[in-house]
N, C-alpha and C positions, 0 to 999 in steps of 0.2 A: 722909456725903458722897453726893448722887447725880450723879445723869449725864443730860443730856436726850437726847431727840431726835436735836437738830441735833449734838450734841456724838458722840455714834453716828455719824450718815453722815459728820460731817468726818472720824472715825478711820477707814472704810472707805473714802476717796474714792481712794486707786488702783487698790481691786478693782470701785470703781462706775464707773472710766473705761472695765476693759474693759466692765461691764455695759451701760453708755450706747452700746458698738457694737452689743451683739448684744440688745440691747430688752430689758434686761434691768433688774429694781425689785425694792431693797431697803426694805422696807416694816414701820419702826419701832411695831410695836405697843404696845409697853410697858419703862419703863425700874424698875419701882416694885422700893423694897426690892434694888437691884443688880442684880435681874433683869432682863435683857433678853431681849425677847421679838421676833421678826424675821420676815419671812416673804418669801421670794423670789417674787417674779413676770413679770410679762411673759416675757420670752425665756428666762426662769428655767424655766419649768412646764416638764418632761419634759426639760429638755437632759442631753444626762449629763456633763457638767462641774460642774453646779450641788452636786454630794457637796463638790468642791473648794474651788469658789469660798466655802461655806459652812467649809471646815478653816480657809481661810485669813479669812474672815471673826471665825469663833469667835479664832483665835490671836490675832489683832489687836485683839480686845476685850478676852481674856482678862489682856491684859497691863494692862489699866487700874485702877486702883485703887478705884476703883466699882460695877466690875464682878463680880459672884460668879460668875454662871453667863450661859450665854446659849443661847436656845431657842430651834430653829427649827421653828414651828409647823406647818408640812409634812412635818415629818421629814427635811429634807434632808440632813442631817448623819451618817450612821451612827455608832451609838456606836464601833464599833471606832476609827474616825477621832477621835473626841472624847475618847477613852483614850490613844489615840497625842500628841495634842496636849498633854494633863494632864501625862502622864509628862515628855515633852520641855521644858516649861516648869517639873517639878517637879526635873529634872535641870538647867537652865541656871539654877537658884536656887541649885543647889550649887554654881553654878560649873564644870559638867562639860555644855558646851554641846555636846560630842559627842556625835552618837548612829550606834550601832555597830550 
């Protein structure tokens, strides 16, 4: 199973309505093999909200089943955040959607 493109920004489109205020482009490089490859720009470059907007980017994809991994090619993402998300999704698999 893959995933295009367009199939990507339609599962992002409530973190790209705030992006559309603040000029802000999410920019689908590559879907191949599960991998999705992304890269933030316009209002993106140097904001420092964009670590977030990319958590919650990554969450929203991660939940897809086409999905393996997703990379964002500026590094916008720090791993600490990308382990926080793993966990939390590997915890509300078990049905222990708490996190403490």
């Amino acid at each position: 199973m893959t995933i295009t493109a367009e199939e990507v920004l339609k599962e992002i489109g409530p973190v790209q309505d705030v992006l559309d205020a603040h000029d802000g482009v999410v920019t689908v490089l590559d879907t191949a093999d599960g991998i999705v490859m992304l890269s933030l720009d316009g209002g993106c470059v140097g904001c420092s909200s964009t670590p977030m907007t990319a958590m919650q980017i990554y969450y929203s994809l991660k939940k897809l089943e086409p999905v393996s991994d997703v990379i964002f090619v500026n590094g916008e993402l720090p791993e600490y955040m990308r382990t926080f998300i793993d966990q939390k999704m590997a915890d509300e698999s078990k049905g222990d959607g708490e996190i403490v």
